[in-house]
BADOTI-844749 format. One record per residue (C-alpha): chain; z, x, y. Coordinates in nm, 2 decimals. Example, Ala and Ser with C-alpha at 12.3 -4.5 7.8 and 13.67 -1.06 7.14 Angstrom:
BADOTI-844749
('A',(0.78,1.23,-0.45))
('A',(0.71,1.37,-0.11))
//
This chain:
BADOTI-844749
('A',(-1.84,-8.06,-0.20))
('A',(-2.01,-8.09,-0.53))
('A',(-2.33,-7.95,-0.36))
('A',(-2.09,-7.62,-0.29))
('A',(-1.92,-7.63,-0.58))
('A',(-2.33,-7.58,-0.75))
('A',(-2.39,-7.32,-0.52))
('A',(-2.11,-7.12,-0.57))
('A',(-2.14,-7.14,-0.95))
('A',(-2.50,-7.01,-0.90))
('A',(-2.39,-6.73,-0.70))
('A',(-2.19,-6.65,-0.98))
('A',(-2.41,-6.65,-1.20))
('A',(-2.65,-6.44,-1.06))
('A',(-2.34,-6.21,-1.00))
('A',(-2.21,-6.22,-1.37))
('A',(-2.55,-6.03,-1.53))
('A',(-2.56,-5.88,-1.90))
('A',(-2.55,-5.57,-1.70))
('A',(-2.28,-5.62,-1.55))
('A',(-2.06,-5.71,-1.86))
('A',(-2.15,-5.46,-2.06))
('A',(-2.04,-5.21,-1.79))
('A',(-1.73,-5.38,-1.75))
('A',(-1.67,-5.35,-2.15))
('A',(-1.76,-4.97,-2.13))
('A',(-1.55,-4.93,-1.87))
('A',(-1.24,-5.05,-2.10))
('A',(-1.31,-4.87,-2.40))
('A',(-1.42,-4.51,-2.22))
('A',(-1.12,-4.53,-1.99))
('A',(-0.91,-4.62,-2.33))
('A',(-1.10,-4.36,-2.53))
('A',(-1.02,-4.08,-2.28))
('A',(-0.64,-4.21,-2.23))
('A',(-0.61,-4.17,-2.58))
('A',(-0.74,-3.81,-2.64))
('A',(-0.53,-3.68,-2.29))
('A',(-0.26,-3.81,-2.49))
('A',(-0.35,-3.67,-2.78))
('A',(-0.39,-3.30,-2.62))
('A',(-0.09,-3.34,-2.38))
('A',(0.14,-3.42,-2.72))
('A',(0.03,-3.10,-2.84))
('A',(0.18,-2.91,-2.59))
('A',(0.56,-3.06,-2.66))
('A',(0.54,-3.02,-3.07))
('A',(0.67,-2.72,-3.22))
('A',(0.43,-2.40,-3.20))
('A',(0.40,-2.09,-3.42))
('A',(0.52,-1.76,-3.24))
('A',(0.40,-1.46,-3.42))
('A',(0.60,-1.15,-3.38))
('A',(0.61,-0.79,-3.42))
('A',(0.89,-0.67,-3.43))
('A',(0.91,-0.25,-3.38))
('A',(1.28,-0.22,-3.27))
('A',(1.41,-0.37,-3.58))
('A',(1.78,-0.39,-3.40))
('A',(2.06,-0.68,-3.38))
('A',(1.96,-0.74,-3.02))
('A',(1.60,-0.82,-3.09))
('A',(1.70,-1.00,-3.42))
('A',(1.96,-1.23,-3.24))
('A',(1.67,-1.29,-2.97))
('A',(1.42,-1.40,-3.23))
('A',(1.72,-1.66,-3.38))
('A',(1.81,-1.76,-3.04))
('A',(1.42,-1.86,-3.02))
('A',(1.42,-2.01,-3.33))
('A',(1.66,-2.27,-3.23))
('A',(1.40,-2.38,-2.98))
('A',(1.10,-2.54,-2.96))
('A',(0.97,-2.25,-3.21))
('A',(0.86,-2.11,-3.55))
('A',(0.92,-1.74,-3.56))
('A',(0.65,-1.58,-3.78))
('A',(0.73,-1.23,-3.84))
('A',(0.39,-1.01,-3.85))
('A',(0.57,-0.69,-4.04))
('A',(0.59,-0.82,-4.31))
('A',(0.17,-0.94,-4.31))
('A',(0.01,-0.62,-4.20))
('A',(0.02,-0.25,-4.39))
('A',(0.27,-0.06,-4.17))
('A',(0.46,-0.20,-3.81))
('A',(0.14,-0.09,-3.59))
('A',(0.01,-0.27,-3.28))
('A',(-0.31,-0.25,-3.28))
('A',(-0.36,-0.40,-3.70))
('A',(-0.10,-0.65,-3.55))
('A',(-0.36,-0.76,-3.30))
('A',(-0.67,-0.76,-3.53))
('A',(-0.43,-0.99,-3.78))
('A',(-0.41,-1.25,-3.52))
('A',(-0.80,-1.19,-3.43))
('A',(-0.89,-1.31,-3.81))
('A',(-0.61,-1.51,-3.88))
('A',(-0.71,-1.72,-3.55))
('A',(-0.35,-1.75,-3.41))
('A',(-0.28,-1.79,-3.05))
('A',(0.00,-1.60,-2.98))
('A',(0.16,-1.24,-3.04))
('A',(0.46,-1.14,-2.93))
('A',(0.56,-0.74,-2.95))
('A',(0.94,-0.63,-2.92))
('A',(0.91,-0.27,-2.85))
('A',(1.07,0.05,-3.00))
('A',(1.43,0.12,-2.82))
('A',(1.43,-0.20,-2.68))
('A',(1.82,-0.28,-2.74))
('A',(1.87,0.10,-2.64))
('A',(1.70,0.01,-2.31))
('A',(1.85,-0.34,-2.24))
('A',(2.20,-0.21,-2.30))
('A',(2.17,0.06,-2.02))
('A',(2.02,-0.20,-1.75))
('A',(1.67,-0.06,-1.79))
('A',(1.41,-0.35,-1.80))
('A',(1.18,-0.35,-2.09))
('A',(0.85,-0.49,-2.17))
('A',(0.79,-0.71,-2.40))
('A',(0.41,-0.78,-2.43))
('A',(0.24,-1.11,-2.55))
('A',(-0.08,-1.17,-2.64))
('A',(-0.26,-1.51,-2.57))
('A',(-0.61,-1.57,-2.73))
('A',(-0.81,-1.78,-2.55))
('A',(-1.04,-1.95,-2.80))
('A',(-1.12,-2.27,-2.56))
('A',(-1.10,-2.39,-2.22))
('A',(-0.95,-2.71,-2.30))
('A',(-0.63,-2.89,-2.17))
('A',(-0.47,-2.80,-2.47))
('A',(-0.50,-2.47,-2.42))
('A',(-0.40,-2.52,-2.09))
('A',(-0.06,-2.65,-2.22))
('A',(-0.05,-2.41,-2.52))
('A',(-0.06,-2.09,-2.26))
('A',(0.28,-2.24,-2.12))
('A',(0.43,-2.12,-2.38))
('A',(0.45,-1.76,-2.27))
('A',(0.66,-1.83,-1.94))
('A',(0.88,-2.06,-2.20))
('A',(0.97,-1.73,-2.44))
('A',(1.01,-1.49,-2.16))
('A',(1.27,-1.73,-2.00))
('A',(1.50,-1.80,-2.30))
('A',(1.47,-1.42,-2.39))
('A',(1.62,-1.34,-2.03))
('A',(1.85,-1.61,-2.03))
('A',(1.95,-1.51,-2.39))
('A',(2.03,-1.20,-2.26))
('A',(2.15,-1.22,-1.92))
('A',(2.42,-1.45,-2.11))
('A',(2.52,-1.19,-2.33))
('A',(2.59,-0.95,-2.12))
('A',(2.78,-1.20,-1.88))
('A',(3.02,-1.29,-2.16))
('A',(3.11,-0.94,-2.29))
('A',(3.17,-0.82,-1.92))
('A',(3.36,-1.21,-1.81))
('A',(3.44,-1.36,-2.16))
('A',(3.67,-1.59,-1.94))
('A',(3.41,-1.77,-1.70))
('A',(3.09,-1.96,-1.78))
('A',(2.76,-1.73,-1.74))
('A',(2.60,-2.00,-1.51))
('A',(2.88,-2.01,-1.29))
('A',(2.81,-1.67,-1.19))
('A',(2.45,-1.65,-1.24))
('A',(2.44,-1.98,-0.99))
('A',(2.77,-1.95,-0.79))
('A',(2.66,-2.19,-0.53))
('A',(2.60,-2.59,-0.69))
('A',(2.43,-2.81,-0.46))
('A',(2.40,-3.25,-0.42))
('A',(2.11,-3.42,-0.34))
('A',(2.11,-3.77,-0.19))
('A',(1.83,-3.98,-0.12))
('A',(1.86,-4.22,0.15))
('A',(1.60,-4.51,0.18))
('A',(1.70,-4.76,0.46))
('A',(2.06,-4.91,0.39))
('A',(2.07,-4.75,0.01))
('A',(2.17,-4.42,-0.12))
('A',(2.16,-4.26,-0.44))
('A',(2.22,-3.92,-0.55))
('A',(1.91,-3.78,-0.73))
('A',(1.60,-3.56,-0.71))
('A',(1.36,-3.64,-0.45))
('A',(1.10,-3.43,-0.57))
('A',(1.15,-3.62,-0.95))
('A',(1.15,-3.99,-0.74))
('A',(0.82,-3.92,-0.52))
('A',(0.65,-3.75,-0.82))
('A',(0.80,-4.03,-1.05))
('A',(0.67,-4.35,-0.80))
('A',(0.30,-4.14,-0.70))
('A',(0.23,-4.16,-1.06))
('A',(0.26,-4.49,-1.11))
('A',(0.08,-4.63,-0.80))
('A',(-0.16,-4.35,-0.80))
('A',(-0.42,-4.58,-0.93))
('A',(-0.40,-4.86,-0.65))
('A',(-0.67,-4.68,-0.35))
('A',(-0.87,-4.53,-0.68))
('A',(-0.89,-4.88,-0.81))
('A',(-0.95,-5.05,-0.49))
('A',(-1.23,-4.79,-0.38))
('A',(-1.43,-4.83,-0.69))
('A',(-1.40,-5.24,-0.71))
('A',(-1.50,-5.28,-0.29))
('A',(-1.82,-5.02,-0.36))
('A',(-1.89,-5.19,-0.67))
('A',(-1.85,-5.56,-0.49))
('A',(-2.03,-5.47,-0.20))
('A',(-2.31,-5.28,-0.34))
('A',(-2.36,-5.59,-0.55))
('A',(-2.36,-5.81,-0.24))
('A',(-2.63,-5.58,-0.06))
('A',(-2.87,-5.57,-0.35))
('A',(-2.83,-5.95,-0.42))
('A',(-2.91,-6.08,-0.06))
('A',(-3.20,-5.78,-0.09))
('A',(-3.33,-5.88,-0.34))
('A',(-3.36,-6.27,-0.24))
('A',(-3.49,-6.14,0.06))
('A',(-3.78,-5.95,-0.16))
('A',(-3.85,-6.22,-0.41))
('A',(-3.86,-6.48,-0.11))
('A',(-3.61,-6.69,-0.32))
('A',(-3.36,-6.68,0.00))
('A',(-3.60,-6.91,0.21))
('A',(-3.63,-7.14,-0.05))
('A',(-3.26,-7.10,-0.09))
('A',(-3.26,-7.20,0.32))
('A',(-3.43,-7.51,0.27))
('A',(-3.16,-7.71,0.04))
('A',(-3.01,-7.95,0.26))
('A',(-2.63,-7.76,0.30))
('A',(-2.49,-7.63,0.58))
('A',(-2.60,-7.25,0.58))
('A',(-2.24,-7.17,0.68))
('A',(-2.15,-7.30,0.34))
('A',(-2.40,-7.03,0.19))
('A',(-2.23,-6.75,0.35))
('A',(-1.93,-6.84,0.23))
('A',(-2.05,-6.93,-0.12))
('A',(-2.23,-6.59,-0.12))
('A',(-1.89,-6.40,-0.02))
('A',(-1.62,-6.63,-0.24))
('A',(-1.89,-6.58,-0.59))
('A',(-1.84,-6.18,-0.49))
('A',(-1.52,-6.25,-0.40))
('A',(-1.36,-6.38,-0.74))
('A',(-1.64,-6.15,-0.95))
('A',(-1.50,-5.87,-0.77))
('A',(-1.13,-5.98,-0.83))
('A',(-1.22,-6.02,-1.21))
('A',(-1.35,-5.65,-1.21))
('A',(-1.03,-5.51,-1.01))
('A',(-0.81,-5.64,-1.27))
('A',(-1.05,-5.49,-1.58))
('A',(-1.09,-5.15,-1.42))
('A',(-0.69,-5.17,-1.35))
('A',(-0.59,-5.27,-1.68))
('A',(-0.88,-4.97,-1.83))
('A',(-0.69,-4.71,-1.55))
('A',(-0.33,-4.76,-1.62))
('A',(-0.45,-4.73,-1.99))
('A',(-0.66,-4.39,-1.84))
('A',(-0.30,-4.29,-1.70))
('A',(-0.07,-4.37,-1.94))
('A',(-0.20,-4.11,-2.18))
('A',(-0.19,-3.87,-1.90))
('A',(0.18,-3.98,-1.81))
('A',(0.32,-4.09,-2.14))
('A',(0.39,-3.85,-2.31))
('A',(0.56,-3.65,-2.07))
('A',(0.82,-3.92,-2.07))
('A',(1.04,-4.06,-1.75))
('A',(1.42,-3.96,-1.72))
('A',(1.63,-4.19,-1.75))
('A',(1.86,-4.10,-1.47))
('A',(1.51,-4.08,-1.26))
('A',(1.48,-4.46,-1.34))
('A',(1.81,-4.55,-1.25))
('A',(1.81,-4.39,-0.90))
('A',(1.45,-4.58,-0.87))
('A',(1.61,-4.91,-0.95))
('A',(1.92,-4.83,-0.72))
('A',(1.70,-4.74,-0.40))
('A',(1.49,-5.06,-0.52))
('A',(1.20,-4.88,-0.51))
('A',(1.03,-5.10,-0.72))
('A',(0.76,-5.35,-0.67))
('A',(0.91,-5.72,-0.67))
('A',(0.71,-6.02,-0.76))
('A',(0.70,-6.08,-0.39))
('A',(0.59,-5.74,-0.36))
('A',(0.31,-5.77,-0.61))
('A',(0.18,-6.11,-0.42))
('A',(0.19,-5.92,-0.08))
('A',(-0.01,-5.67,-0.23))
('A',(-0.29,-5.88,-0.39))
('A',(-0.32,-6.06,-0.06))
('A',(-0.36,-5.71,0.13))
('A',(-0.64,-5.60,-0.17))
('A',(-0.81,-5.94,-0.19))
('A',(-0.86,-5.95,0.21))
('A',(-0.99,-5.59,0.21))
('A',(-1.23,-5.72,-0.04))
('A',(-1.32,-6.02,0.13))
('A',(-1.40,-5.79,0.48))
('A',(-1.61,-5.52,0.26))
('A',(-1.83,-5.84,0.17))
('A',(-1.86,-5.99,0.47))
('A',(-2.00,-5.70,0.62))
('A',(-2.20,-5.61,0.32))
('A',(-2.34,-5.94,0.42))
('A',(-2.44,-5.87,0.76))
('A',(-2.53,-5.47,0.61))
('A',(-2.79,-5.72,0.34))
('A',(-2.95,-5.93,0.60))
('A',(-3.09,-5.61,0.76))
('A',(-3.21,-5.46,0.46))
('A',(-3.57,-5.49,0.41))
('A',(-3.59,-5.44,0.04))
('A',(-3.39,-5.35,-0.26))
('A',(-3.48,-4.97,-0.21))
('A',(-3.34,-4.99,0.16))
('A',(-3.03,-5.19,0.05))
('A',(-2.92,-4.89,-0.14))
('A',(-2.86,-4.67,0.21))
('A',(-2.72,-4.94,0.39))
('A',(-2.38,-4.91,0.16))
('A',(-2.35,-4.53,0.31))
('A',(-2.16,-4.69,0.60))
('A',(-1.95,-4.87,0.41))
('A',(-1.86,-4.57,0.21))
('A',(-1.80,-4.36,0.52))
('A',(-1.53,-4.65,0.60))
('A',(-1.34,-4.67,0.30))
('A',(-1.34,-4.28,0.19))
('A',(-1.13,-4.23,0.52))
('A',(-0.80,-4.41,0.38))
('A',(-0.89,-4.32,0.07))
('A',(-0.84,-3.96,0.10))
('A',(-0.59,-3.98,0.38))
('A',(-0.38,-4.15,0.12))
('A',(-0.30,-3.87,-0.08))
('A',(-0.33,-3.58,0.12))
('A',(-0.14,-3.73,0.47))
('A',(0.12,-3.98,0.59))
('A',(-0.04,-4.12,0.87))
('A',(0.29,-4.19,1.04))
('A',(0.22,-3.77,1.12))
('A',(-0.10,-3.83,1.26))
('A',(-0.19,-3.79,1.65))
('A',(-0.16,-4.14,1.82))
('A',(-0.57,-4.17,1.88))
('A',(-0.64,-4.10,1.53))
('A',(-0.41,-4.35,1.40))
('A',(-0.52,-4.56,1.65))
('A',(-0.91,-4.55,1.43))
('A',(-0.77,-4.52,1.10))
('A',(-0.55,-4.84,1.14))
('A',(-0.91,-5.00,1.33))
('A',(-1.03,-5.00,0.96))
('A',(-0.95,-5.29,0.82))
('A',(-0.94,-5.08,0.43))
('A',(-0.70,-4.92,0.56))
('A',(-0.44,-5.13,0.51))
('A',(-0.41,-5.23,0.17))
('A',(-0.40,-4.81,0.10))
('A',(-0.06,-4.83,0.30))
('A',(0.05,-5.14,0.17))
('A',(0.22,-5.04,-0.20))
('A',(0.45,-4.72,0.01))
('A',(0.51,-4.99,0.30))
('A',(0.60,-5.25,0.04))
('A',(0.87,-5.00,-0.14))
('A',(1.00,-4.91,0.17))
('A',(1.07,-5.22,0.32))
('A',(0.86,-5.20,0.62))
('A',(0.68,-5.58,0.53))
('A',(0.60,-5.61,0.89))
('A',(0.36,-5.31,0.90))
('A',(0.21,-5.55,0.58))
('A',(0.22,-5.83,0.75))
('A',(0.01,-5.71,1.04))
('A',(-0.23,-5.53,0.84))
('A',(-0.29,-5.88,0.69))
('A',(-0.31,-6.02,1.00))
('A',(-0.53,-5.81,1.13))
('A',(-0.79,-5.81,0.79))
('A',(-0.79,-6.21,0.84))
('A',(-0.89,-6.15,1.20))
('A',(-1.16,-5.95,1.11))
('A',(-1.28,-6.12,0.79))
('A',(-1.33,-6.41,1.04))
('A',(-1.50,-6.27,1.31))
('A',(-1.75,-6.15,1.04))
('A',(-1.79,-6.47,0.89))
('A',(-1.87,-6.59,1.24))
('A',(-2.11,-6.30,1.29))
('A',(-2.28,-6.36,0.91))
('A',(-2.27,-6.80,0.99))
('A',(-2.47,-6.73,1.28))
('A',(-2.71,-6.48,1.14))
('A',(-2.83,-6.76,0.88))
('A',(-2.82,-7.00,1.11))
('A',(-3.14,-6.87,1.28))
('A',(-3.44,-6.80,1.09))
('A',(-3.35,-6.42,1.20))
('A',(-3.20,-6.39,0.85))
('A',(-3.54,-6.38,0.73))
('A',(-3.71,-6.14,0.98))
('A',(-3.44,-5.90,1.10))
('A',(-3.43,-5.53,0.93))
('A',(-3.30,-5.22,0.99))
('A',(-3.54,-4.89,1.03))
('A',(-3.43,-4.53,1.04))
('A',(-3.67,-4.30,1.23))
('A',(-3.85,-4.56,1.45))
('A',(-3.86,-4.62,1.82))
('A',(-3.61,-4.95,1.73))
('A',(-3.31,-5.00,1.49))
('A',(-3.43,-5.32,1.49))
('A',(-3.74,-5.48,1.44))
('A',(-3.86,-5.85,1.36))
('A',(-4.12,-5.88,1.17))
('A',(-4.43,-6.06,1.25))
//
């Protein structure tokens, strides 16, 4: 035991480089640094903004508008007042030099129009001074003024023909009740807000898993590689342990440096997403229905899931294992990670664009064959009570993570680990060397 408990600790140790730390610390602070500006920018977009107008109607219709505005979410800034006489075109060249954003123009005859039921245009002017996500959220604006001007109106108009009855009961005669049903519990709520609310939040699991088995595996590939290269992995073969104990000391020094590195780029993503998610706040009511559905991950939950994202670890190295072996050099090892890749990318992208519950049966069939698959299924099985579908994915992963084990244990228990490799473009995938 205490000659694998050395070997392990070597493993990690060859595993834990400077390199390797300082990426880990640069992931943290740029994924905080970039959290912090997104937050930053998207608060922005929800603080009060200047509306510059010109007005040319001058009437109580377009004055009550501009108050009506006013009691919103913005400054009125009246331009008529800033320019030499009520013209368009200096009204435009003002904003130009004074670099402000947007101009709004109320037209001549515009109460004269509205009161007869003839539309009337009411043009504003964004300047577009960067391409930034600010400015994205700053453009928003526009839609925002053109709706409370209509609704401003529309209510008006309502009220003086039916002072008696609310303007939204007859702009929206027909009210509607949404339930959501999950299993035995019901709630009344938005679906829409509770998928969008419960994506956002476990948005970073397959992005977080993706980058840590790549990151594990690739580290596995080069490492074996590399030993293979520097002839340090028959010397390695000659200490008197059982070589099956190697494999596994190679995969479980991975396996907890890899773990370590899940939970850092984690904690640095939910960081990343909570500037791009906190500031636009979660309802309250949202929450509630959430909690009632008991869509929420339990501590149960949590330890299913870490046994589903530890296994799928655990499989990516065991094959990166088998993937190293064949690698002649450190250059080669870098190619062999492409099937990997391949693997993982499928459930990765399948898990936001599809439900695989609407795939055809044979195509299931291969994407549930992948062992990666399961932990990208496991967070929406978790929440929706299905454990057995978890259950069996773990299962399955175990099953799997074995039978590679077996496959690595018997690779280095020939001297084959040494002299197998892996060509592209020759007569033979594989070759011994002589």
């Amino acid at each position: 035991m205490k000659k694998f408990s050395n070997l392990l600790k070597k493993e990690i140790k060859e595993l834990v480089t400077a390199q390797l730390i300082v990426s880990l610390i640069f992931t943290i602070i740029l994924f905080n640094f970039m959290g912090s500006l997104i937050k930053s920018e998207a608060k922005k977009g929800f603080e009060k903004r200047n509306i510059y107008v010109l007005d040319l109607d001058r009437s109580n219709l377009s004055t009550e508008v501009l108050n009506n505005l006013s009691f919103g979410n913005f400054r009125i800034k009246l331009v008529n007042d800033l320019i030499e006489k009520e013209d368009k075109n200096l009204a435009i060249k003002y904003t130009k030099e004074n670099n402000i954003d947007f101009l709004m123009v109320i037209p001549k005859d515009f109460e004269k129009s509205i009161s007869k039921f003839k539309p009337k245009e009411v043009e504003i002017y964004s300047f577009i001074r960067s391409l930034s996500m600010g400015s994205s959220i700053g453009s928003s604006l526009i839609n925002q003024v053109i709706d409370a001007i209509n609704r401003f109106i529309s209510n008006n108009f309502l009220k003086s023909k039916f002072p008696e009855v609310d303007p939204e009961v007859l702009k929206n005669p027909i009210k509607s009740k949404e339930f959501i049903v999950v299993k035995d519990k019901l709630a009344e709520g938005s679906s829409s807000q509770v998928i969008s609310m419960i994506y956002s939040q476990s948005i970073f699991i397959p992005i977080i898993l993706m980058m840590v088995i790549m990151f594990t595996s690739q580290m596995v590939l080069s490492a074996i590689a590399m030993e293979k290269q520097d002839k340090t992995l028959e010397t390695l073969l000659t200490v008197p342990i059982s070589r099956k104990q190697i494999v596994i000391a190679k995969m479980m020094g991975a396996g907890i440096v890899g773990i370590i590195s899940a939970g850092i780029y984690m904690l640095g993503y939910r960081s990343f997403m909570g500037g791009i998610m906190g500031e636009v706040g979660t309802s309250e009511i949202t929450s509630q229905i959430i909690q009632k559905l008991g869509l929420k991950l339990t501590t149960s939950g949590y330890i299913l899931l870490g046994i589903s994202l530890f296994l799928a670890i655990l499989c990516a190295l065991a094959l990166s294992t088998i993937l190293g072996v064949l690698a002649e050099d450190l250059k080669s090892a870098q190619s062999m990670i492409l099937p990997l890749i391949f693997l993982i990318m499928i459930p990765y992208f399948l898990s936001f664009f599809s439900d695989i519950n609407s795939l055809s049966l044979p195509i299931k069939i291969f994407v549930l064959a992948i062992p990666f698959s399961h932990p990208f299924l496991a967070s929406s099985n978790i929440l929706l009570g299905n454990y057995s579908l978890v259950f069996y994915g773990i299962i399955y992963m175990l099953v799997v993570f074995i039978i590679l084990i077996f496959i690595s244990a018997r690779i280095f228990s020939t001297d084959k680990v040494l002299t197998m490799k892996l060509r592209f473009g020759g007569k033979k995938l594989f070759k011994k060397a002589s």
